[in-house]
PyMOL CGO cylinders between C-alpha atoms (Angstrom):
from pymol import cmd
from pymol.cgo import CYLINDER

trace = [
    CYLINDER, 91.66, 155.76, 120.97, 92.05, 158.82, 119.68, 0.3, 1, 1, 1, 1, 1, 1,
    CYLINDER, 92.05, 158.82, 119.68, 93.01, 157.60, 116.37, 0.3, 1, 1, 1, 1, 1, 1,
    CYLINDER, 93.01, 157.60, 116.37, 90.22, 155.90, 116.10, 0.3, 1, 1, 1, 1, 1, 1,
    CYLINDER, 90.22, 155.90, 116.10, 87.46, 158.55, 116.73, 0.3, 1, 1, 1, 1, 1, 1,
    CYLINDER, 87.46, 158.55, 116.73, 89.99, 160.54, 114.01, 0.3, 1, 1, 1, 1, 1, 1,
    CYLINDER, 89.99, 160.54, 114.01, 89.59, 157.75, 111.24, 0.3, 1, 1, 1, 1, 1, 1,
    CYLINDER, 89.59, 157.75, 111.24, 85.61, 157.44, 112.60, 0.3, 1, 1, 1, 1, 1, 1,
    CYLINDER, 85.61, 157.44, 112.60, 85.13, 160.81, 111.85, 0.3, 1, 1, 1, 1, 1, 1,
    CYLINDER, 85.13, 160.81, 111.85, 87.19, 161.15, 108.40, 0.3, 1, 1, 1, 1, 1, 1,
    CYLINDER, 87.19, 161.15, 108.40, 85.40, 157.99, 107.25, 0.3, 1, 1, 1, 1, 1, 1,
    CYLINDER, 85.40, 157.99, 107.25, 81.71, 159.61, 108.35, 0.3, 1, 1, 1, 1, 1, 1,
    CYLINDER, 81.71, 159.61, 108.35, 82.73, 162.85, 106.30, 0.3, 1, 1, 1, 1, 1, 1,
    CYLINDER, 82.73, 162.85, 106.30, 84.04, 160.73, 103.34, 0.3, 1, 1, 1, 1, 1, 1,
    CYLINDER, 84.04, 160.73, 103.34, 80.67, 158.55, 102.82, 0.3, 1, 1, 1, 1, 1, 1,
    CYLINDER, 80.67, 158.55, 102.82, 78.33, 161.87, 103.62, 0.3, 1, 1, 1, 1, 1, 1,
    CYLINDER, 78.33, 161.87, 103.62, 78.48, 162.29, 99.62, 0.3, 1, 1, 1, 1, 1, 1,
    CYLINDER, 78.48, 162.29, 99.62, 77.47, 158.62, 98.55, 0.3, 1, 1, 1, 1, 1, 1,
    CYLINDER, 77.47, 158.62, 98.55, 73.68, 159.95, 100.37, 0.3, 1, 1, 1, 1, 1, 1,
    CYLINDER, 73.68, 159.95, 100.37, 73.35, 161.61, 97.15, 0.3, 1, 1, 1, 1, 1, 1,
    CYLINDER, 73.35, 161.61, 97.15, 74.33, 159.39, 94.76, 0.3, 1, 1, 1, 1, 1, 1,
    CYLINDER, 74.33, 159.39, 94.76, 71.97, 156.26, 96.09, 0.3, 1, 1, 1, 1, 1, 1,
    CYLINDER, 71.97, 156.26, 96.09, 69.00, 159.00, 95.90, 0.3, 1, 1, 1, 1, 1, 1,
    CYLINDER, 69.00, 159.00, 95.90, 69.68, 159.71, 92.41, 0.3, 1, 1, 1, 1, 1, 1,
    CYLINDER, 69.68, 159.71, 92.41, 67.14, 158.88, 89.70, 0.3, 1, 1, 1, 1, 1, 1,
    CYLINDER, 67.14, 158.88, 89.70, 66.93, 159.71, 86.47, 0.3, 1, 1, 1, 1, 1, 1,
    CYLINDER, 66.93, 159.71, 86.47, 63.42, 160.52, 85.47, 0.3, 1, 1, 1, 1, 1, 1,
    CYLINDER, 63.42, 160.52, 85.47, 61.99, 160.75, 82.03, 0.3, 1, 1, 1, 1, 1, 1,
    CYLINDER, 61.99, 160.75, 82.03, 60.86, 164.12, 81.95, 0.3, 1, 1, 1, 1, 1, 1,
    CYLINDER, 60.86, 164.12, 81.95, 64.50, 165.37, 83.02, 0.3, 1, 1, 1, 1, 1, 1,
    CYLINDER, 64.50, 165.37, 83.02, 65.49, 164.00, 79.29, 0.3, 1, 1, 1, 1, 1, 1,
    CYLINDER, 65.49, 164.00, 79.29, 63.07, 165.86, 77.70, 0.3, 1, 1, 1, 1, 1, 1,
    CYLINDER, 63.07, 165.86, 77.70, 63.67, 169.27, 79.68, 0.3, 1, 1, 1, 1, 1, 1,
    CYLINDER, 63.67, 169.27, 79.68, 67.40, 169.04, 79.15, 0.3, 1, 1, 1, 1, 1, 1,
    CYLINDER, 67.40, 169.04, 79.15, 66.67, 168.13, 75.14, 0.3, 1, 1, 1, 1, 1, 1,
    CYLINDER, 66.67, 168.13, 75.14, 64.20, 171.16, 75.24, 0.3, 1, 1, 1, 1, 1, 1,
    CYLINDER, 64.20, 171.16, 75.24, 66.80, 173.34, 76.16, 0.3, 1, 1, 1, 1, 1, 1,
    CYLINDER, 66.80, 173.34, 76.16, 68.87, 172.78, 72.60, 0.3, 1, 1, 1, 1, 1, 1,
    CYLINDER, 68.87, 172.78, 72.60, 65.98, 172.62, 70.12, 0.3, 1, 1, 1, 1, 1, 1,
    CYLINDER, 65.98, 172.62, 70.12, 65.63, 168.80, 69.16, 0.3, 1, 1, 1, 1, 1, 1,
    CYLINDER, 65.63, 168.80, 69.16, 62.44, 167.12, 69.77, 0.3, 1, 1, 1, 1, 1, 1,
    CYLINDER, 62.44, 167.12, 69.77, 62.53, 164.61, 72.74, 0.3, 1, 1, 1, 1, 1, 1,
    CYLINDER, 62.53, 164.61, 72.74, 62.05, 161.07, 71.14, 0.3, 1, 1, 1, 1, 1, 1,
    CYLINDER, 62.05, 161.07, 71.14, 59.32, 159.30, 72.54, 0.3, 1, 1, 1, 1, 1, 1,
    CYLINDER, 59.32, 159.30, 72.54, 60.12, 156.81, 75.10, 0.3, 1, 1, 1, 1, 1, 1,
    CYLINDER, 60.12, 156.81, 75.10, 58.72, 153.13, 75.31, 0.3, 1, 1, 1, 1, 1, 1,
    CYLINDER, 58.72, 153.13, 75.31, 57.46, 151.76, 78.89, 0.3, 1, 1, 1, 1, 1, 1,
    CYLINDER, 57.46, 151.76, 78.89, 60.39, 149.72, 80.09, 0.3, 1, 1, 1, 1, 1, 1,
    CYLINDER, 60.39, 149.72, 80.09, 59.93, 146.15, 79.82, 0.3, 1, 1, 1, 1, 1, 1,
    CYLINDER, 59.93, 146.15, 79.82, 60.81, 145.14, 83.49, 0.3, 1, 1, 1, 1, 1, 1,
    CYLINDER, 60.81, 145.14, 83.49, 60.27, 148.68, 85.86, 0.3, 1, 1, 1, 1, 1, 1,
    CYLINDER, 60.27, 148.68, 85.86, 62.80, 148.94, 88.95, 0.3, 1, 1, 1, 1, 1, 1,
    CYLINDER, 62.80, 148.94, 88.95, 62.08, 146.25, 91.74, 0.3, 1, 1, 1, 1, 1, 1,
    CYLINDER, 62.08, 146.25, 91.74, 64.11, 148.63, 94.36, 0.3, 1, 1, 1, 1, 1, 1,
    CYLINDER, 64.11, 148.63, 94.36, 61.50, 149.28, 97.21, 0.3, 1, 1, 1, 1, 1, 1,
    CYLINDER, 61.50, 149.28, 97.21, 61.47, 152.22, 99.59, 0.3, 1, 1, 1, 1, 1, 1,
    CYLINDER, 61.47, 152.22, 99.59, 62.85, 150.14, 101.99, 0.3, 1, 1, 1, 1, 1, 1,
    CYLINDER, 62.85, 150.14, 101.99, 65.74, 148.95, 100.31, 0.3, 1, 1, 1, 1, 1, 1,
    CYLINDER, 65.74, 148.95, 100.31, 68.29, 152.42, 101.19, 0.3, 1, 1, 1, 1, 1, 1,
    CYLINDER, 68.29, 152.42, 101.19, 66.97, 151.55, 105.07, 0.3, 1, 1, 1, 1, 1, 1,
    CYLINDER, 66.97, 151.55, 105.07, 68.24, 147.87, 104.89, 0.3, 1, 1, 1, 1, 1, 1,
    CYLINDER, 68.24, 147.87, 104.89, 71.78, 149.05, 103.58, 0.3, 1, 1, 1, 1, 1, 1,
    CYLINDER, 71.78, 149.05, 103.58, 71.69, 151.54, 106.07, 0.3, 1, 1, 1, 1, 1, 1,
    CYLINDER, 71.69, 151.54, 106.07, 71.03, 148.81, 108.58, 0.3, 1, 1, 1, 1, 1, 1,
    CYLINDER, 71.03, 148.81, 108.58, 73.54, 146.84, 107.44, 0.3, 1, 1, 1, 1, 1, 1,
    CYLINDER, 73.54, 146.84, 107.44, 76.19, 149.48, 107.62, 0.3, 1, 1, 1, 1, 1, 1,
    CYLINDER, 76.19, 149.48, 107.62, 75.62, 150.57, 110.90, 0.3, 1, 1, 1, 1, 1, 1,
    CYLINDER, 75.62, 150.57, 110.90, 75.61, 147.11, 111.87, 0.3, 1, 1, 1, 1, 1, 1,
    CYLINDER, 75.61, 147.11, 111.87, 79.07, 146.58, 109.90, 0.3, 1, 1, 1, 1, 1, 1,
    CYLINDER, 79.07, 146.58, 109.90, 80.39, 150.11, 111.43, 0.3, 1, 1, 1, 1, 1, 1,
    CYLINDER, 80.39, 150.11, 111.43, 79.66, 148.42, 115.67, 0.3, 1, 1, 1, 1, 1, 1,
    CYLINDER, 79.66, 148.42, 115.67, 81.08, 145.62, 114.27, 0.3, 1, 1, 1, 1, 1, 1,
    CYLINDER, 81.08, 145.62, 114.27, 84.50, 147.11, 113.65, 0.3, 1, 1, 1, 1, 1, 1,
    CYLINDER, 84.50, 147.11, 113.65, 83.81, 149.97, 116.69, 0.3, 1, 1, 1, 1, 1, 1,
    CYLINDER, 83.81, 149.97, 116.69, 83.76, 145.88, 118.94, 0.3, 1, 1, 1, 1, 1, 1,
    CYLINDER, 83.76, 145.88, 118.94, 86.68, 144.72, 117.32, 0.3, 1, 1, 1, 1, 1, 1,
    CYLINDER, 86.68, 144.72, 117.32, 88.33, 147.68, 117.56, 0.3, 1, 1, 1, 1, 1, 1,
    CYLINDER, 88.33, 147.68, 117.56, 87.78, 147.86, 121.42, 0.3, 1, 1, 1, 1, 1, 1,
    CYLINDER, 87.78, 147.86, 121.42, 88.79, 144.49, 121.85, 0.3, 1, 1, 1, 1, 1, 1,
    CYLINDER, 88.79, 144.49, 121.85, 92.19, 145.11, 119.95, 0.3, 1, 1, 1, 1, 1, 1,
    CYLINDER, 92.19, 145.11, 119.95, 92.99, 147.63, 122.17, 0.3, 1, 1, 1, 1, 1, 1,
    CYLINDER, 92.99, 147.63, 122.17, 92.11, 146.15, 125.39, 0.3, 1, 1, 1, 1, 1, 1,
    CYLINDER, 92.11, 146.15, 125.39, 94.22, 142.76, 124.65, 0.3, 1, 1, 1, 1, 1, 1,
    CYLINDER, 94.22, 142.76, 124.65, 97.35, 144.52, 123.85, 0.3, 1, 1, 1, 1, 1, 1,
    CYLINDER, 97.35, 144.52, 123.85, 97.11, 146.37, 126.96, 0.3, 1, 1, 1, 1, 1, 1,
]
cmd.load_cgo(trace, "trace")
């Protein structure tokens, strides 16, 4: 059991970062600040043909769906353990 609270607990501290990097976005005005900063004039950007369909709620569902995969394998794991006892 103990094992398993160890790899819970690695695994929780290993996906902590990947928070950030679904958040990310790259905005347009980020382009033209970082440009700014070296002197060349920002080009100008057209609208994008076909904007982003990703809705607010689409970080909760993979949330959901990873807490629902994570007492998935916490079940299996319990099970495991029980049978071989």
């Amino acid at each position: 059991m103990s094992r398993f609270l160890t790899c819970l607990v690695v695994i929780a501290l290993a996906a902590a970062p990947a928070v950030a990097c679904i958040n990310d976005s790259e905005l347009q005005s980020h382009e033209r600040e970082f440009r700014s900063q070296y002197g060349k004039p920002a080009p100008v950007a057209a609208p994008p043909a076909n904007p982003p369909s990703s809705s607010p709620s689409s970080g909760t569902i993979a949330g959901g769906a990873g807490v629902l995969l994570l007492l998935g394998a916490t079940v299996v794991a319990w099970r495991g353990s029980t049978n071989r006892a």
